[in-house]
C-alpha positions as CSV (number, residue, x, y, z in Angstrom):
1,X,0.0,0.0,0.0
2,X,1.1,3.3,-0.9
3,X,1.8,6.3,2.0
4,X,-0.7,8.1,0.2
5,X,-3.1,5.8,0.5
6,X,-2.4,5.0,4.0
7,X,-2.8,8.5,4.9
8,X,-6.3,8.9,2.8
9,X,-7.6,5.7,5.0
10,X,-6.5,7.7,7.9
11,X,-8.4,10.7,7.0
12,X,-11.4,8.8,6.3
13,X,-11.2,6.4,9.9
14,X,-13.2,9.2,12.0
15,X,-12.8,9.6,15.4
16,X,-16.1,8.8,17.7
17,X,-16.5,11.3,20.4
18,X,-20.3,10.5,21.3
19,X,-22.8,8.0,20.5
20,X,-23.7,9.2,17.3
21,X,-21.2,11.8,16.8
22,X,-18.0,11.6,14.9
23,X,-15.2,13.9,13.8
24,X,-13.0,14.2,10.9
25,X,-10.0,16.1,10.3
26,X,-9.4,17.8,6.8
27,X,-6.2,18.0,4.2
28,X,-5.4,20.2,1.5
29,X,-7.3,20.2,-1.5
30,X,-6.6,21.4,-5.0
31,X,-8.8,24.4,-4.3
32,X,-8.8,26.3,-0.9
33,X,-11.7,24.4,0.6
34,X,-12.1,20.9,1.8
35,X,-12.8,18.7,-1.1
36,X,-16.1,17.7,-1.3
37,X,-15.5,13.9,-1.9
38,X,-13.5,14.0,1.0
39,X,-16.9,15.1,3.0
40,X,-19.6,13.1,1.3
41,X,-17.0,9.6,2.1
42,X,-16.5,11.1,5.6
43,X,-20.1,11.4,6.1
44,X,-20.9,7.8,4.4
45,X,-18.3,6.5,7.1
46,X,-20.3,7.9,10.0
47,X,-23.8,6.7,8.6
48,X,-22.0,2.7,7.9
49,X,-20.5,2.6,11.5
50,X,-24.3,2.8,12.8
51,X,-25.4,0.4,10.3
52,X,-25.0,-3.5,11.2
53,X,-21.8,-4.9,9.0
54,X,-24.6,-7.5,6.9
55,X,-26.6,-4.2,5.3
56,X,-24.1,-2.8,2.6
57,X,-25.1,0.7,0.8
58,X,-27.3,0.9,-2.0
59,X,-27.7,4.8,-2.0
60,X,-26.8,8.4,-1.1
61,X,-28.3,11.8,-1.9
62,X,-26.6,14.6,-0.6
63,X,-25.9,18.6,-0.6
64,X,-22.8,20.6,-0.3
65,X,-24.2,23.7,1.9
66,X,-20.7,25.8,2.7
67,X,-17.5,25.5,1.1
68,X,-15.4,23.7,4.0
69,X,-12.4,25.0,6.0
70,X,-9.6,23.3,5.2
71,X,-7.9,24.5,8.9
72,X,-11.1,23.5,11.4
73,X,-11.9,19.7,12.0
74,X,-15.8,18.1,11.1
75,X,-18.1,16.6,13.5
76,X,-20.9,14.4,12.2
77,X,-23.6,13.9,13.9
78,X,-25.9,10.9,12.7
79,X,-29.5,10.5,12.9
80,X,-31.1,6.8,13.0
81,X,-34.2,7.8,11.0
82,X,-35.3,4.3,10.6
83,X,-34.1,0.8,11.1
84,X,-36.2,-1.6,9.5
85,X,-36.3,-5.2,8.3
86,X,-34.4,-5.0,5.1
87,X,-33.7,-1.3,5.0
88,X,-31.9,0.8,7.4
89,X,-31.9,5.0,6.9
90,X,-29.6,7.2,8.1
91,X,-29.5,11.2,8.1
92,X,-25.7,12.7,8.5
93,X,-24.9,16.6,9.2
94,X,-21.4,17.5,9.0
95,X,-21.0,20.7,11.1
96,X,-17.9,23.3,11.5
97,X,-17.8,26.7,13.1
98,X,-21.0,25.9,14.2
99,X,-22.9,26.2,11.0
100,X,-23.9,23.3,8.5
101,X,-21.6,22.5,5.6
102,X,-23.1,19.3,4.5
103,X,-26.3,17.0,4.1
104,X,-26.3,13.5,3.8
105,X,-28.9,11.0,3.7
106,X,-27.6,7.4,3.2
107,X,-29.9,4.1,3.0
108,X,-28.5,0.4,3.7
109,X,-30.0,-3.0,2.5
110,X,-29.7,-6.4,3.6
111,X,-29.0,-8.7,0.5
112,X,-31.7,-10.0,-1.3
113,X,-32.4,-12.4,-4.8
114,X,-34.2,-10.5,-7.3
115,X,-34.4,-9.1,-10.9
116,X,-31.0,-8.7,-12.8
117,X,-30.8,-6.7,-15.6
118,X,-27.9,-4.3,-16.3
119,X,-27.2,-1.8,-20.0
120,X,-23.7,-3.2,-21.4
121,X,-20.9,-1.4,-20.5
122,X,-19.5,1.1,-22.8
123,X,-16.6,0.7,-25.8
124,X,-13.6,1.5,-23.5
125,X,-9.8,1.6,-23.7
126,X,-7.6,-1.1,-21.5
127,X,-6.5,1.3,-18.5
128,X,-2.8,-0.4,-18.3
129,X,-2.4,1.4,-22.3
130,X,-3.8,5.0,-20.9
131,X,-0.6,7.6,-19.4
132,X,-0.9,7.8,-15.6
133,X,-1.8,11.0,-14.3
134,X,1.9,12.2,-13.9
135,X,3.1,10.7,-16.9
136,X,0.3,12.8,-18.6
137,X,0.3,16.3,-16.4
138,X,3.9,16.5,-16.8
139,X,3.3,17.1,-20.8
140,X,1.4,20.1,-20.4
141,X,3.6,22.6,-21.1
142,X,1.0,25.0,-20.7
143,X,0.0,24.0,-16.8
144,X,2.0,26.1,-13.5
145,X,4.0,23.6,-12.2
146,X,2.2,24.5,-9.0
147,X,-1.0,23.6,-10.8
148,X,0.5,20.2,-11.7
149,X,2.1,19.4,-8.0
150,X,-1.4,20.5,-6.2
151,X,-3.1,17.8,-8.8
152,X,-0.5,15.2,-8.3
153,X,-0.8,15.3,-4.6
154,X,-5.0,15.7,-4.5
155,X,-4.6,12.2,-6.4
156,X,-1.8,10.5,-5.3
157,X,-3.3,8.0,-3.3
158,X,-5.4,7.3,-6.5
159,X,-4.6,5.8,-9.8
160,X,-6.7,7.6,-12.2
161,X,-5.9,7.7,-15.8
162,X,-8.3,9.7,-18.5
163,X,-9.0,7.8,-22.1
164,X,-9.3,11.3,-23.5
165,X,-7.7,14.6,-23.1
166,X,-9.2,15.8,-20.0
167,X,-10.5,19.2,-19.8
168,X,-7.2,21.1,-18.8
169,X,-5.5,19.2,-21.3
170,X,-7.0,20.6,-24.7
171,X,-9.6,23.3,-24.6
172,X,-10.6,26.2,-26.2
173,X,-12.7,24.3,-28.5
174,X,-16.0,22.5,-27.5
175,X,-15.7,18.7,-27.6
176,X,-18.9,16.1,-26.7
177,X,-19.3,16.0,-23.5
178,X,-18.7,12.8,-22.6
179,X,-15.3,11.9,-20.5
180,X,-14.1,8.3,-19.5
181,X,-11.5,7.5,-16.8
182,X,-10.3,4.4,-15.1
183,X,-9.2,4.7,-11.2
184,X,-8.3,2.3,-8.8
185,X,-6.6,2.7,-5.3
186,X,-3.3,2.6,-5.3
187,X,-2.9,0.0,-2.8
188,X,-4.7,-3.1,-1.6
189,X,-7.6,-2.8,0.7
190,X,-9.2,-5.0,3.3
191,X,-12.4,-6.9,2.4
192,X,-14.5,-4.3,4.6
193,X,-17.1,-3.6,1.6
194,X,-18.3,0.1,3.2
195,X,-14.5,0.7,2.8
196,X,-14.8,0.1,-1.0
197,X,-17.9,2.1,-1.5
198,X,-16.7,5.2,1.0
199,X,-13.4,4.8,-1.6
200,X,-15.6,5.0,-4.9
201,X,-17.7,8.3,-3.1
202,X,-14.6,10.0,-2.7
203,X,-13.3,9.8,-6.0
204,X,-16.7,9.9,-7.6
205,X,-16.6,13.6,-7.1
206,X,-12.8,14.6,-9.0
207,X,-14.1,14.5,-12.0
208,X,-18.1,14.3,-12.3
209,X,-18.1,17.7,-14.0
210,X,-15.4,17.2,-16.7
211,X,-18.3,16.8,-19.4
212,X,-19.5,20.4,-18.6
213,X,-16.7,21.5,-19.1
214,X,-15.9,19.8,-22.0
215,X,-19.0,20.6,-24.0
216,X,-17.3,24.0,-24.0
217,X,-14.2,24.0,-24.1
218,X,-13.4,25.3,-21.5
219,X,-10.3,24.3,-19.2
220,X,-11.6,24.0,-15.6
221,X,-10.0,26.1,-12.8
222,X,-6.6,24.6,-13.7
223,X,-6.6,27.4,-15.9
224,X,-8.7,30.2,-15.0
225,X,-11.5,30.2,-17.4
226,X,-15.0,28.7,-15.0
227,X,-15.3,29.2,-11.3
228,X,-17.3,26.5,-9.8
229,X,-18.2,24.0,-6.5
230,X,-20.2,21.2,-6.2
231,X,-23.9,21.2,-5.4
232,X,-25.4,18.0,-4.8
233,X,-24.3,14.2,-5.4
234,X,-26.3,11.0,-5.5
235,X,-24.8,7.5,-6.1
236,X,-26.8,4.1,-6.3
237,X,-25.0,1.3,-5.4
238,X,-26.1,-1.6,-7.9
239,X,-23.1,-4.2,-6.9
240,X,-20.5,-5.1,-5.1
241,X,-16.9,-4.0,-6.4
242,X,-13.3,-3.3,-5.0
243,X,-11.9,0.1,-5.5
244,X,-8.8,-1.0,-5.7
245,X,-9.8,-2.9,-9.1
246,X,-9.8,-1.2,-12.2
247,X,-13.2,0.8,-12.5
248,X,-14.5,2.3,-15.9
249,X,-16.1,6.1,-14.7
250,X,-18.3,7.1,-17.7
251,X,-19.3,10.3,-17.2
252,X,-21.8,12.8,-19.6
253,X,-23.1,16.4,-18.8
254,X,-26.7,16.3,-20.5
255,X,-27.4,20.0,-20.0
256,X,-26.3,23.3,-18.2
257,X,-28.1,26.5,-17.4
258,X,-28.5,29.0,-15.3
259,X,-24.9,28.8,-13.6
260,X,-25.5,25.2,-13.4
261,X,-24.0,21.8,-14.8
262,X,-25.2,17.9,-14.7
263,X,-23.3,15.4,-14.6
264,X,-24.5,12.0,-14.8
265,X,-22.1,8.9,-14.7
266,X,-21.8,5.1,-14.4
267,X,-19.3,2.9,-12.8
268,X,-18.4,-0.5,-14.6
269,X,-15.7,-3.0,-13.0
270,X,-13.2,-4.2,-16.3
271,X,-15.4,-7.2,-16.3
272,X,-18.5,-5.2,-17.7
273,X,-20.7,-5.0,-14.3
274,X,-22.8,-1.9,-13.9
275,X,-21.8,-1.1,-10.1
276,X,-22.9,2.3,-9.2
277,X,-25.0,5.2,-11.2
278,X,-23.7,8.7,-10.0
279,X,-25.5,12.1,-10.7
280,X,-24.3,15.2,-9.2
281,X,-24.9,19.0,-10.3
282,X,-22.1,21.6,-9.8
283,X,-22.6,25.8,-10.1
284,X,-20.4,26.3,-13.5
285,X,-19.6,29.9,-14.1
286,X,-17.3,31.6,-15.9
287,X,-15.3,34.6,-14.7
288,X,-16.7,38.2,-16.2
């Protein structure tokens, strides 16, 4: 296991200081506020540990209220909304300088037989033939060096590698808005499956908007040309997978308006199962 990873399982192993009540500690982020995967998998963490270990999660819905301070720690407080005989609901609130920053409500399911129907998975690219992230930010010439170090270290505990030319990479001229990148921890993990699911959260939210951006053409805040943040995120947890297997993240942006972007995506393990759906909208403006 990588440091990097180590320390990313570190941050996301909360400290419980009441029934109920947890708190997390923050790290830098590529932009000056905690990163909002890093909150919504922090908050999924202190919804599981009041969930018995036989009901995994099948889904969260959840709203970024306040950017987060980087400097201050998190409590969670959780709410037991309901514990019933296949379904278990939680309510999370993450909390800092005394004012709400985050909304999460999480369910859990025991495992049941049923239908089984999935769409294929997409044409995709074998991840070991895609550049790794530094093999592939070190060639823009046309990146800070600070720009490329800050996105190096955000991800170093991930392996995440893009099919295409992420937004940052070529822009200026509208492409579809459609982006596709592998990821997988770099590191073994323990068989704990909320660990693999808080893992998938996280990452879920790097790159949810890169279609937005994409349908035109427009670089991100890598360099300067949209301001945005995160609004809300929802995942659906259709099967089991490890997050430290290769998963294919296909991501689209069907519309924006109004300051807004969606993003809607699917995750696939390499052997074609449909594991999660992920929608998330994201304010998307650019600078006058």
């Amino acid at each position: 296991m990588s440091q990097a990873l180590q320390e990313l399982l570190d941050l996301l192993d909360l400290e419980q200081i009441e029934e109920n009540i947890f708190r997390g500690r923050s790290r830098s982020a590529v932009v000056p506020r905690v990163f909002g995967g890093q909150v919504a998998a922090q908050a999924l963490v202190a919804a599981g540990r009041t969930v018995p270990e036989d009901r995994p999660a099948h889904s969260l819905h959840a709203y970024f209220l306040r950017p987060g301070d980087p400097g201050a720690p998190i409590v969670y407080t959780v709410d037991r909304i309901r514990d019933g005989r296949s379904f278990t609901t939680r309510r999370v609130v993450a909390v800092q300088h005394g004012k709400p920053i985050f909304h999460l409500s999480a369910s859990f399911q025991t495992y049941e037989e049923g239908l089984d129907h999935q769409d294929p998975m997409p044409a995709f690219t074998d991840p070991d033939t895609l550049p790794t992230s530094e093999q592939r930010l070190r060639g823009y010439a046309h990146l800070a060096p600070e720009v490329v170090d800050r996105f190096l270290e955000a991800r170093a505990a991930v392996d995440l590698r893009y099919v295409d030319e992420p937004p940052y990479g070529r822009f200026g001229e509208p492409r579809e808005p459609h982006s596709q990148v592998w990821f997988r921890t770099n590191g073994k993990l323990a068989d704990d499956p909320l660990l693999h699911v808080v893992l998938a959260t996280y990452v879920s939210d790097m790159t949810l908007l890169d279609s937005v951006l994409l349908a035109h053409g427009r670089g991100g805040w890598a360099v300067g040309d949209v301001v945005g943040a995160s609004l809300d995120h929802a995942m659906w947890f259709h099967r089991p997978f490890r997050a430290d297997e290769w998963l294919l993240y296909d991501q689209q942006s069907p519309t924006a308006h109004g300051g807004r972007g969606l993003g809607q995506a699917r995750i696939h393990t390499q052997d074609g199962r449909l594991a999660v759906t992920v929608i998330q909208e994201g304010v998307v403006r650019v600078p006058r």
